[in-house]
MMTF fields as JSON, N, C-alpha, C and O atoms, coordinates in Angstrom:
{
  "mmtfVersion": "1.0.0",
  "mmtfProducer": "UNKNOWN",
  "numBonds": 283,
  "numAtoms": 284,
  "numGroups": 71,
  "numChains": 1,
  "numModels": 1,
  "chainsPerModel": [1],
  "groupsPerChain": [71],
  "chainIdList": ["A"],
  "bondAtomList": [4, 2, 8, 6, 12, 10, 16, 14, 20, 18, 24, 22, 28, 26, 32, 30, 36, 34, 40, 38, 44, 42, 48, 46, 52, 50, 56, 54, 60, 58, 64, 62, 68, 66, 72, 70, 76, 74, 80, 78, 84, 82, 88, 86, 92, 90, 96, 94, 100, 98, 104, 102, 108, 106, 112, 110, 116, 114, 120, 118, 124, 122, 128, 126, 132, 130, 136, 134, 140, 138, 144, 142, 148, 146, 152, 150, 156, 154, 160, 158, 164, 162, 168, 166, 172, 170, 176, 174, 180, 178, 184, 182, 188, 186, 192, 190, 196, 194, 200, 198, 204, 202, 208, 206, 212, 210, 216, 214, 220, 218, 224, 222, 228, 226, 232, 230, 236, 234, 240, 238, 244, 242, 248, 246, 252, 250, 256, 254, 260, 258, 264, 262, 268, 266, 272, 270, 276, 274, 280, 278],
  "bondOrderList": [1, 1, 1, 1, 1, 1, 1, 1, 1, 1, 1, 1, 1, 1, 1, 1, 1, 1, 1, 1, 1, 1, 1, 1, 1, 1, 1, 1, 1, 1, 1, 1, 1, 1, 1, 1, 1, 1, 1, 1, 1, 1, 1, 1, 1, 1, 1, 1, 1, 1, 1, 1, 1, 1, 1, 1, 1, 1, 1, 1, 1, 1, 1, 1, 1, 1, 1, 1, 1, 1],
  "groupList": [{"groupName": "UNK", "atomNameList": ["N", "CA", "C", "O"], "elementList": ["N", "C", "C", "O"], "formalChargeList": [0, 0, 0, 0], "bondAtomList": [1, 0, 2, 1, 3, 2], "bondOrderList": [1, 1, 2], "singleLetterCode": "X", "chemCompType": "L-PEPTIDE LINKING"}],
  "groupTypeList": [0, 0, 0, 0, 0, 0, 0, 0, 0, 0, 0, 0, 0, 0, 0, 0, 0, 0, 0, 0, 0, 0, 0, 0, 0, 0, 0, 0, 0, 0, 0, 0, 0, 0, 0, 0, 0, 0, 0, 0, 0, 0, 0, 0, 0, 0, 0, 0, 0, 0, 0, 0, 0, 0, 0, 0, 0, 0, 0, 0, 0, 0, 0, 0, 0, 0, 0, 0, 0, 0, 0],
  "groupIdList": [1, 2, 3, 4, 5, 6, 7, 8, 9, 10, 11, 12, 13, 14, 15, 16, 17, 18, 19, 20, 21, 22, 23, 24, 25, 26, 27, 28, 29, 30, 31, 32, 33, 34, 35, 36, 37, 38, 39, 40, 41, 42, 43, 44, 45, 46, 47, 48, 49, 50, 51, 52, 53, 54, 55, 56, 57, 58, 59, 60, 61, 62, 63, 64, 65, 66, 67, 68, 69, 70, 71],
  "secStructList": [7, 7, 7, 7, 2, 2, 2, 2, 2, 2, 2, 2, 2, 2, 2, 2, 2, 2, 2, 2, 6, 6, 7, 1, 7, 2, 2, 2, 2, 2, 2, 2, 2, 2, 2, 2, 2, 2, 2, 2, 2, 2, 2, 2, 2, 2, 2, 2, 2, 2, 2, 2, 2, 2, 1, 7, 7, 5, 7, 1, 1, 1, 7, 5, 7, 7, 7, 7, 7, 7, 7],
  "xCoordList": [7.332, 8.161, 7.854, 7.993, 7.545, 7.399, 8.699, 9.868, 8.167, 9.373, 9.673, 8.865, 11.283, 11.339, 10.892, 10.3, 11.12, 10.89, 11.536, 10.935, 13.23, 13.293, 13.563, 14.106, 13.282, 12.728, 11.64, 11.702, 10.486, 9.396, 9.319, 8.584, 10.251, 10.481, 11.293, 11.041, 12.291, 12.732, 12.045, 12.149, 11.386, 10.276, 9.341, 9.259, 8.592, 8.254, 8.652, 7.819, 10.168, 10.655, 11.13, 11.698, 10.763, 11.354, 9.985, 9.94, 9.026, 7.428, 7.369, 7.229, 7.526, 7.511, 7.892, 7.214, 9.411, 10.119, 9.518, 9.275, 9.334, 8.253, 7.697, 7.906, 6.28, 5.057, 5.627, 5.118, 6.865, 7.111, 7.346, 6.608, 8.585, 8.877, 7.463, 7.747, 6.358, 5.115, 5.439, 4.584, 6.446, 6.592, 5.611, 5.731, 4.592, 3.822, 2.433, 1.795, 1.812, 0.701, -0.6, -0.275, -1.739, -2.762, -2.815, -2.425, -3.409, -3.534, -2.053, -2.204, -0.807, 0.422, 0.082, 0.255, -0.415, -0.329, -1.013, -0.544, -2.23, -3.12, -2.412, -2.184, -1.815, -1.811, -0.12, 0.195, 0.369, 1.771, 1.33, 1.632, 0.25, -0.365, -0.839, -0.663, -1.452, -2.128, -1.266, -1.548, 0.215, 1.383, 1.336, 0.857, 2.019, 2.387, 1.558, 1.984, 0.546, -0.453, -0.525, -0.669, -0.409, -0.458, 0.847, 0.752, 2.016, 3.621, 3.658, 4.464, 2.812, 3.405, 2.231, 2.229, 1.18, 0.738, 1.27, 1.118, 2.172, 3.044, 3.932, 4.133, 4.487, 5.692, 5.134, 5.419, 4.216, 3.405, 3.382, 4.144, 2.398, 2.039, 3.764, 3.696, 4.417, 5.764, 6.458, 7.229, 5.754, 6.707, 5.894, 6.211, 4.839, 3.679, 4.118, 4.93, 4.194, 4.898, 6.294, 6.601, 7.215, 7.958, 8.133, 8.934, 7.583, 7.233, 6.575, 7.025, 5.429, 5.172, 6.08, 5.848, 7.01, 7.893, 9.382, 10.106, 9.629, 10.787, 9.612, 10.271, 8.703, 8.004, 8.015, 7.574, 8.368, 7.899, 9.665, 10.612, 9.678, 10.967, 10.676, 9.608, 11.845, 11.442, 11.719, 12.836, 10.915, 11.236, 12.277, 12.767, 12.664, 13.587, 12.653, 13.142, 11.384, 10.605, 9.89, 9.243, 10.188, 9.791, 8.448, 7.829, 8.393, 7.142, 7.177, 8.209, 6.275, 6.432, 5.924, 4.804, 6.327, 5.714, 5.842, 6.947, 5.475, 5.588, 6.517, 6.245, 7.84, 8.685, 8.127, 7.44, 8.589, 8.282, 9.75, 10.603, 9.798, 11.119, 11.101, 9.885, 11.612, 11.964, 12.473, 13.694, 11.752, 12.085, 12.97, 13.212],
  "yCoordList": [-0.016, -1.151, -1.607, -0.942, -2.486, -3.506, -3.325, -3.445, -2.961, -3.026, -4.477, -5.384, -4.651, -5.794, -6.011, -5.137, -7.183, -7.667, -6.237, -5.488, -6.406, -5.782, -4.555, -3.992, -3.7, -2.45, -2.112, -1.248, -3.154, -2.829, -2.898, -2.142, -4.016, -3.695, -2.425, -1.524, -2.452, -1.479, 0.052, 0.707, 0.297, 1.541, 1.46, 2.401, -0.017, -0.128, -0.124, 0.002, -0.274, -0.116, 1.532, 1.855, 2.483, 3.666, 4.214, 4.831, 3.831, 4.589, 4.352, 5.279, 2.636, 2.343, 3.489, 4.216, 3.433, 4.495, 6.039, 6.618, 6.566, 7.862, 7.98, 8.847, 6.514, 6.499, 6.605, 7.512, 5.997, 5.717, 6.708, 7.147, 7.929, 8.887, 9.86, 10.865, 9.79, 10.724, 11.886, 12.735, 12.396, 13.716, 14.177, 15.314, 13.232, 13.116, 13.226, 12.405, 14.626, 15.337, 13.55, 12.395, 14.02, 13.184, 12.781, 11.641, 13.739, 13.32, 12.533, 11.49, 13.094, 12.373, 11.073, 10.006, 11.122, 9.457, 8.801, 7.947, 9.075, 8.057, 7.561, 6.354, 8.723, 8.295, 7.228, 6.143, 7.645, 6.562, 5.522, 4.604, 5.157, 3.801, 3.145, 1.932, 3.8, 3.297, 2.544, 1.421, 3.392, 3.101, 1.706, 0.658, 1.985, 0.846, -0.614, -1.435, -0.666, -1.629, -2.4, -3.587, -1.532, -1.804, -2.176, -3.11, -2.142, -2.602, -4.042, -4.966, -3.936, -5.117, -6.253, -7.263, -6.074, -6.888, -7.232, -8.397, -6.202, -6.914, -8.091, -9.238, -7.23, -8.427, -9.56, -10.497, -9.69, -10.996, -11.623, -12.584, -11.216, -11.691, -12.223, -13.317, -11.997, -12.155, -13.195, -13.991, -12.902, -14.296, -15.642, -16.813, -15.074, -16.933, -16.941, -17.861, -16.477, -16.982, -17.466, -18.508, -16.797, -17.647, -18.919, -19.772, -18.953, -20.176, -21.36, -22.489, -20.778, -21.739, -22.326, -23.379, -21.646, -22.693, -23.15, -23.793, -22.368, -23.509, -24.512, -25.475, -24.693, -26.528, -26.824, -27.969, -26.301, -27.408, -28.112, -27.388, -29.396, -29.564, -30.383, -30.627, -30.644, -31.618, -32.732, -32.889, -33.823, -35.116, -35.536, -34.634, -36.938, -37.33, -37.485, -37.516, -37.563, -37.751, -36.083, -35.692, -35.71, -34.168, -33.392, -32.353, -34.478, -33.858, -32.772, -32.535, -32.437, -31.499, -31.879, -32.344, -31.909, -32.434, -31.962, -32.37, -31.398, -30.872, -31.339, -32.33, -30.554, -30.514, -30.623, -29.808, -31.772, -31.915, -32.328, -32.927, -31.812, -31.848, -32.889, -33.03, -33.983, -35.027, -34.949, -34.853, -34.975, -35.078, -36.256, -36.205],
  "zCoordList": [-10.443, -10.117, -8.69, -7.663, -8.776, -7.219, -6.266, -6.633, -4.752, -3.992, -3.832, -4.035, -3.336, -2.521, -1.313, -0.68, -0.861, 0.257, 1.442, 2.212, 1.02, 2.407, 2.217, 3.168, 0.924, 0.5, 1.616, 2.491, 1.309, 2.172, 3.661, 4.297, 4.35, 5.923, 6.064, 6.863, 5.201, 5.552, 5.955, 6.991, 4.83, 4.476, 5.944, 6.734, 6.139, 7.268, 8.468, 9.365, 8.792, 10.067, 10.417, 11.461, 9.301, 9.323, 10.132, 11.196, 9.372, 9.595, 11.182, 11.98, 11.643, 12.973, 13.857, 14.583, 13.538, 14.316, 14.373, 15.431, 13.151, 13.277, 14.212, 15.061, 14.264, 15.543, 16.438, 17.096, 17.161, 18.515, 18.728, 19.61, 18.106, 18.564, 18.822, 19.475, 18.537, 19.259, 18.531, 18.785, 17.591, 17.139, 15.919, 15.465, 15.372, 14.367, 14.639, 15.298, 13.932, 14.137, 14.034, 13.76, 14.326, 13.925, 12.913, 12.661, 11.842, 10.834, 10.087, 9.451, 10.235, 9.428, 10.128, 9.539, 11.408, 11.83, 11.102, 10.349, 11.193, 10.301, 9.435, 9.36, 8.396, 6.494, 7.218, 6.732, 7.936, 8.063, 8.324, 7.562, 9.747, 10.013, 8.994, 8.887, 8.176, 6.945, 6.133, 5.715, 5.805, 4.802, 5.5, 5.068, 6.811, 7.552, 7.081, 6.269, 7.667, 7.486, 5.89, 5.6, 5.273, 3.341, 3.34, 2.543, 3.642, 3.991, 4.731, 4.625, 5.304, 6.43, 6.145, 6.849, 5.053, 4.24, 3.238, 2.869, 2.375, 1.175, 1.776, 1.377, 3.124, 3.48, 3.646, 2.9, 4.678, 4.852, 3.731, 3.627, 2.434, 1.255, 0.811, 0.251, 0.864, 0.308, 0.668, 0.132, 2.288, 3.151, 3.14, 3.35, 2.844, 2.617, 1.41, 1.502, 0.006, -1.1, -0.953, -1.533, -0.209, 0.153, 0.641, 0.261, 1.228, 2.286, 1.29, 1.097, 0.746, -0.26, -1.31, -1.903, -1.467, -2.555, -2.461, -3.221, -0.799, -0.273, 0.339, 0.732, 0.525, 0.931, -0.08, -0.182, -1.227, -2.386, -2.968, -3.275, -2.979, -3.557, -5.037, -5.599, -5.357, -7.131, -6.826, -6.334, -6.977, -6.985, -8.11, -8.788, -8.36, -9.14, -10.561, -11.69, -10.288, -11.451, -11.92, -12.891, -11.204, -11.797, -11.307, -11.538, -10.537, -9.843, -8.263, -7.635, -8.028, -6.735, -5.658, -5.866, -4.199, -3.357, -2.302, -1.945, -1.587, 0.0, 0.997, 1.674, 1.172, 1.91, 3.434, 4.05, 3.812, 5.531, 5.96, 5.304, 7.315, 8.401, 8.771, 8.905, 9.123, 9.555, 11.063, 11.192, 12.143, 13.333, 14.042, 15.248]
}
């Protein structure tokens, strides 16, 4: 089963905390950096799909068109 979104920061903000504390041999670092990195690409991947389909809104005719901000 696929994590969520904030399954996966979450998971990722735990690992963070691990590194900082320095209490984690070499090798556990690696395989956590590693986790990390493969984590914080799902999120990414997650948040450009996001992103991609709040810009998209429905026209009145049913079509799709790229949401822009109006300054």
């Amino acid at each position: 089963m696929e994590k969520t979104f904030e399954e996966s920061l979450q998971e990722l903000e735990v690992i963070i905390k691990e590194l900082e504390q320095g209490n984690v041999d070499l090798e556990k670092s690696i395989q956590k950096y590693s986790e990390a990195m493969k984590l914080a690409k799902i999120c990414g991947d997650k948040l450009t799909n996001a992103t991609n389909e709040v810009n998209k809104i429905l026209k009145e005719n049913g079509e799709l068109e790229d949401f822009e901000i109006e300054s």
